[in-house]
VEXTITOR-507466 format. One record per residue (C-alpha): residue number from 1; residue in three letters; x, y, z. Coordinates in pm, whole numbers. Layout:
<atoms>
<num:NUM; residuo:ALA; east:X; north:Y; up:Z> $
...
</atoms>
This chain:
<atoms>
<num:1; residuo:UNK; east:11873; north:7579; up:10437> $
<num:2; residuo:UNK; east:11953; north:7948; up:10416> $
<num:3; residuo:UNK; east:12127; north:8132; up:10710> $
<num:4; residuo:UNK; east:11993; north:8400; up:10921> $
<num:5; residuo:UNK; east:12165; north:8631; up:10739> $
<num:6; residuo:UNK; east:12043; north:8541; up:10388> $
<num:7; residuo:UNK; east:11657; north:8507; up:10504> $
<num:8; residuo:UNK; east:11651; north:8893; up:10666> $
<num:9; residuo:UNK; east:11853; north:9003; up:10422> $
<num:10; residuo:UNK; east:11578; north:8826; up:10104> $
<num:11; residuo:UNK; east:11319; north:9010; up:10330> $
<num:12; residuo:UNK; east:11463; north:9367; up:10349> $
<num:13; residuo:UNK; east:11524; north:9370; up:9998> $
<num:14; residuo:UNK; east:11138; north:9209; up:9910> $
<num:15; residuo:UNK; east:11011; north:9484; up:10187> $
<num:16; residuo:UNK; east:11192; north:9775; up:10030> $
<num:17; residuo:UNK; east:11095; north:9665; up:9704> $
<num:18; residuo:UNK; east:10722; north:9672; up:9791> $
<num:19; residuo:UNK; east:10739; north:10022; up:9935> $
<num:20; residuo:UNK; east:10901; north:10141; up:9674> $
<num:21; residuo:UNK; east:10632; north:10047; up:9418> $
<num:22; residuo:UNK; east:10400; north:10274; up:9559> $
<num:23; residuo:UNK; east:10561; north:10551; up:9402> $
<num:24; residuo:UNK; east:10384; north:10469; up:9083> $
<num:25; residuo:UNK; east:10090; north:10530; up:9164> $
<num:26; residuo:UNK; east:10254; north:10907; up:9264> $
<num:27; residuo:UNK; east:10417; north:10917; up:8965> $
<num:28; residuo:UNK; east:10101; north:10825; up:8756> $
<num:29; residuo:UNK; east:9829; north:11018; up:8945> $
<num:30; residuo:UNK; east:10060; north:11304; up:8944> $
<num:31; residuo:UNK; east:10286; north:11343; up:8739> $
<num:32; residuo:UNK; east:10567; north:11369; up:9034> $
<num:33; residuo:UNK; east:10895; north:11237; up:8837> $
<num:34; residuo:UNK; east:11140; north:11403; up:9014> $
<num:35; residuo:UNK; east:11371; north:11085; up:9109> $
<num:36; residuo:UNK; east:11233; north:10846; up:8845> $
<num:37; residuo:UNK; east:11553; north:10793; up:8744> $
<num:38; residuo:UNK; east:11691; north:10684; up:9105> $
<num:39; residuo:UNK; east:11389; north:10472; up:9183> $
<num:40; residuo:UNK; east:11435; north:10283; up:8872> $
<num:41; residuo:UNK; east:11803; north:10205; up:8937> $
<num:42; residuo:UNK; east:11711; north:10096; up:9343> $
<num:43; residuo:UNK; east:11451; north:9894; up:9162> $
<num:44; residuo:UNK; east:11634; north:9722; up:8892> $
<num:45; residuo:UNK; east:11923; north:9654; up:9167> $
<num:46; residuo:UNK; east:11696; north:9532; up:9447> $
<num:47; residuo:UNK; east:11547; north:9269; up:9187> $
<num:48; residuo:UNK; east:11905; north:9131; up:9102> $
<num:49; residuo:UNK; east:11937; north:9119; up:9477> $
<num:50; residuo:UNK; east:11629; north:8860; up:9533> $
<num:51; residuo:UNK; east:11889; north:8587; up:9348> $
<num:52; residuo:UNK; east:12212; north:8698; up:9583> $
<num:53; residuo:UNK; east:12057; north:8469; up:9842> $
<num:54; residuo:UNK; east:12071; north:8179; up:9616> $
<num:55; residuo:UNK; east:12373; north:8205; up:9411> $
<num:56; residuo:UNK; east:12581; north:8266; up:9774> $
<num:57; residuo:UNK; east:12358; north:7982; up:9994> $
<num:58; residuo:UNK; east:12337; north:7718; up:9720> $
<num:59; residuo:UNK; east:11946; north:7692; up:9807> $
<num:60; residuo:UNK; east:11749; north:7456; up:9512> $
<num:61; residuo:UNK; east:11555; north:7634; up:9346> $
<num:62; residuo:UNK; east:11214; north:7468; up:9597> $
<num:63; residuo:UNK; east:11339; north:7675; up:9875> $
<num:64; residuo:UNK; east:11431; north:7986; up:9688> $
<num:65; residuo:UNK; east:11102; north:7963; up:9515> $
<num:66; residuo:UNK; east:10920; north:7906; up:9852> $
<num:67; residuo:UNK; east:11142; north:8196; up:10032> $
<num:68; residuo:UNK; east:11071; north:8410; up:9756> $
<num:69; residuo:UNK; east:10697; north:8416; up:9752> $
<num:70; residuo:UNK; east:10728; north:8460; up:10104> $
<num:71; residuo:UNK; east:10923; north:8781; up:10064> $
<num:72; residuo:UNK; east:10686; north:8891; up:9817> $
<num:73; residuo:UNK; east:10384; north:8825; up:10092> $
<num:74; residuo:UNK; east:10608; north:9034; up:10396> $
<num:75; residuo:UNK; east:10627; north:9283; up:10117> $
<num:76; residuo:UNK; east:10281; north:9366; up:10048> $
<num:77; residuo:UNK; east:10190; north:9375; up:10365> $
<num:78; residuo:UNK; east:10461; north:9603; up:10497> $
<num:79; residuo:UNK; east:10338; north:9836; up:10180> $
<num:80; residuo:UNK; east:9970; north:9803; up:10279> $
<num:81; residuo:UNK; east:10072; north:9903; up:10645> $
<num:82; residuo:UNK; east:10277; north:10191; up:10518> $
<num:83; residuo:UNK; east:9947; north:10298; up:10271> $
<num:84; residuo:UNK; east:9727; north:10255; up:10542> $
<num:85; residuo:UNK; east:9941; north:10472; up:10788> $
<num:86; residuo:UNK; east:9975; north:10772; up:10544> $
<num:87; residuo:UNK; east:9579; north:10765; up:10455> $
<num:88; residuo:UNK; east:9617; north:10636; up:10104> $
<num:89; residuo:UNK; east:9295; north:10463; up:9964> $
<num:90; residuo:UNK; east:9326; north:10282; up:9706> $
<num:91; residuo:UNK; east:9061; north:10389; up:9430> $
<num:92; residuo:UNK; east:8895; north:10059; up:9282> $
<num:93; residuo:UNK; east:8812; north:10161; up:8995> $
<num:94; residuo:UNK; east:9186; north:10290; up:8876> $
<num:95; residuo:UNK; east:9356; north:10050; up:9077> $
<num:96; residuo:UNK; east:9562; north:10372; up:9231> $
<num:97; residuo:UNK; east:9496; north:10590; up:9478> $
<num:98; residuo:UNK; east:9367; north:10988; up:9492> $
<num:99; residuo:UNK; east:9711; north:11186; up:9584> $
<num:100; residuo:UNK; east:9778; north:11532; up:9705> $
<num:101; residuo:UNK; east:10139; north:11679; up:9835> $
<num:102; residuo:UNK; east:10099; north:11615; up:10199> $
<num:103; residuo:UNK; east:10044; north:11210; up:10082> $
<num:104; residuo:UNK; east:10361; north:11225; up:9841> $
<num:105; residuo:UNK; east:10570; north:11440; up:10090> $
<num:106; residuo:UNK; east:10489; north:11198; up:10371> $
<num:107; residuo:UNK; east:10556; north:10913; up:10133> $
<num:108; residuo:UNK; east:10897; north:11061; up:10053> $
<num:109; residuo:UNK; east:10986; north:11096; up:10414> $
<num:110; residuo:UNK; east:10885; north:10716; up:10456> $
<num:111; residuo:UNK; east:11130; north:10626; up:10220> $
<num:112; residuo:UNK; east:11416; north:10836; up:10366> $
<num:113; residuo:UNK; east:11343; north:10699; up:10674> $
<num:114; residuo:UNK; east:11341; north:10299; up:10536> $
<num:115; residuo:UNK; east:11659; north:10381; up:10341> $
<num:116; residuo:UNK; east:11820; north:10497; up:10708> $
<num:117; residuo:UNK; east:11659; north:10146; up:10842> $
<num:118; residuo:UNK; east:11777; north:9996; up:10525> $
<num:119; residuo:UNK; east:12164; north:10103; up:10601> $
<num:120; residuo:UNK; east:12124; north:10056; up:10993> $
<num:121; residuo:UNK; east:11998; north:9672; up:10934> $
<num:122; residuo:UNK; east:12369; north:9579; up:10714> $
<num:123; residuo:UNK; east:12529; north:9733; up:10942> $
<num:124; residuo:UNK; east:12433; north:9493; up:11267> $
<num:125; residuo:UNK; east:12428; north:9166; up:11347> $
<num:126; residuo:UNK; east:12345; north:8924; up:11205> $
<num:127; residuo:UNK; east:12426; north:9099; up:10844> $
<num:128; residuo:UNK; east:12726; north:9286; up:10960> $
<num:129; residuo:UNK; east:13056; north:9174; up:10791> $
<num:130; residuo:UNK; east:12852; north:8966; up:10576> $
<num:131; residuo:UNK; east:12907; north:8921; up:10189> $
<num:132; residuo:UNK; east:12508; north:9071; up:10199> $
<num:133; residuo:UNK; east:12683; north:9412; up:10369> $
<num:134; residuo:UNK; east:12969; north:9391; up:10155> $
<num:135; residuo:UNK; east:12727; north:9401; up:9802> $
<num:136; residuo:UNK; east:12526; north:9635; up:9968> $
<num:137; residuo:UNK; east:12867; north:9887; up:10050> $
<num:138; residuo:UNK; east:12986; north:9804; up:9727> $
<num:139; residuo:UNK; east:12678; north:9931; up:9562> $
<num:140; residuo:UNK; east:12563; north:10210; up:9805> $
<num:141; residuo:UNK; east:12623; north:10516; up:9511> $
<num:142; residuo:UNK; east:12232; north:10438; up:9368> $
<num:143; residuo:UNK; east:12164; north:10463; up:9725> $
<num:144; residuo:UNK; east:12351; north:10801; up:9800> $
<num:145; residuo:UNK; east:12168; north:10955; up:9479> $
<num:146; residuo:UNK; east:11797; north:10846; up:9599> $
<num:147; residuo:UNK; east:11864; north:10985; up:9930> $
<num:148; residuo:UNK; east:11973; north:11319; up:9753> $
<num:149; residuo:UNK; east:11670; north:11294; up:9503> $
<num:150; residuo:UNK; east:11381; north:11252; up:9769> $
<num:151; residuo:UNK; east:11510; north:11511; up:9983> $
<num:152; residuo:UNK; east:11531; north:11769; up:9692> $
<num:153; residuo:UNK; east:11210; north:11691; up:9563> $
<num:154; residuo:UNK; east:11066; north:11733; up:9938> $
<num:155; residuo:UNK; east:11200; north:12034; up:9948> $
<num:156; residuo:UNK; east:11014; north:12141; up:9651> $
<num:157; residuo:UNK; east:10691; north:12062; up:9805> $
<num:158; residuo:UNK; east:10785; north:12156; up:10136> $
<num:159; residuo:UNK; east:10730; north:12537; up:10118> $
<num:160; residuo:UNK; east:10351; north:12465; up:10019> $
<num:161; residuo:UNK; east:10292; north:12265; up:10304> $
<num:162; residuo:UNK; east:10197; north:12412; up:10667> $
<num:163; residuo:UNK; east:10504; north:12380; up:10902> $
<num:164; residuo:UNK; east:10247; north:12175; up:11165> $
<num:165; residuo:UNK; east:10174; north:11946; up:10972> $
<num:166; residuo:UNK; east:10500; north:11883; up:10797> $
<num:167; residuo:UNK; east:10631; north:11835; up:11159> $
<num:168; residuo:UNK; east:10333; north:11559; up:11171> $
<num:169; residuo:UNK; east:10422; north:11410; up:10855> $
<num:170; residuo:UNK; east:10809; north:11353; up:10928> $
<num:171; residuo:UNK; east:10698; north:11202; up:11272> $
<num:172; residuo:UNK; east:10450; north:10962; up:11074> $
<num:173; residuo:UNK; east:10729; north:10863; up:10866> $
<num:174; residuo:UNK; east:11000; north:10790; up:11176> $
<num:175; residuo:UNK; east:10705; north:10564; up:11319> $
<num:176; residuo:UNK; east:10638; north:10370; up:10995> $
<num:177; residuo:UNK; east:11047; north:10344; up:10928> $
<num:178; residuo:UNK; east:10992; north:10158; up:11282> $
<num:179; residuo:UNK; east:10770; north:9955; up:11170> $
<num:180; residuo:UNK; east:10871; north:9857; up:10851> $
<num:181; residuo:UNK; east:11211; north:9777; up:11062> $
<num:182; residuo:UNK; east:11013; north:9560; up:11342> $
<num:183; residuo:UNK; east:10820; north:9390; up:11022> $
<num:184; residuo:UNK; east:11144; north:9258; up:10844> $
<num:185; residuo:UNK; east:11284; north:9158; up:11146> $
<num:186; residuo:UNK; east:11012; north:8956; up:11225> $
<num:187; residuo:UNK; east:10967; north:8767; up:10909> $
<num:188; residuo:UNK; east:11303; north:8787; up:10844> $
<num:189; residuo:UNK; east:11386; north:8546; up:11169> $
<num:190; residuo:UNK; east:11117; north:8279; up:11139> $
<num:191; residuo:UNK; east:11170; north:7954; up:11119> $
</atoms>
């Protein structure tokens, strides 16, 4: 069995992951590398993370297995939500999807606003004073450094975007941070 704590806590980390794989296809189509280096550090920590739940919850290795692919199911279709929400179609034949600055700056605002959910969710019940908010505190610097990353590299793009709909954009992104909030929630407390 695996307590309340652990389950949400699987799920934010399999949700976060998913979103943040989309920046690939930015990075690919693109060429837009500004926080490569900071994604790949969230990345690499977030999939040491997935095992926290079963090291600290002695889970066999059915459950974690079964929990796991679970995670991996809430997280695609948070990510699809979030694609579908900013207007990116996937393009079949590339397997990625046509991008322009308005998708990546809206993307990046996604993220900022997820890594605010992110934060918010350790820091209430049931996670709060947990040895899940603890790790997260205790490695919150790769955190910092995204957050500082995304927002410089918005404000890069910014100036070539019209103020309207950057003032769109950043509301699109506060509604899908929402959502992706409401989602891991929800999955997170089944069962």
């Amino acid at each position: 069995m695996i307590s309340k704590a652990g389950r949400i806590y699987l799920f934010t980390c399999h949700s976060f992951l998913s979103v943040l794989q989309i920046y690939h296809d930015f990075q690919y189509v693109n060429n837009y590398t500004s926080w490569i280096s900071e994604y790949e550090n969230i990345i690499g920590w977030l999939l040491e993370e997935f095992v926290f739940p079963l090291e600290h919850e002695n889970l066999d290795d059915d459950l974690f297995s079964s929990l796991d692919e679970e995670g991996e199911k809430a997280g695609d279709s948070i990510a699809l939500m979030i694609m579908t929400g900013l207007g990116l179609v996937r393009d079949t034949d590339e397997n990625s999807f046509s991008t322009n600055k308005e998708n990546y700056v809206g993307y990046c605002l996604v993220v900022l606003a997820i890594l605010d959910k992110f934060t918010t969710l350790l820091s209430t019940p049931p996670l709060q004073g947990t040895k899940y908010q603890q790790n997260f505190y205790a490695n919150k610097v790769p955190f910092s450094k995204l957050k500082q990353a995304i927002s410089k590299s918005i404000e890069a793009v910014k100036p070539k975007i019209d103020n309207v709909e950057y003032l769109q954009l950043s509301q699109l992104a506060e509604e899908l941070g929402r959502k992706w909030l409401e989602h891991v929630n929800i999955v997170g407390k089944m069962k």
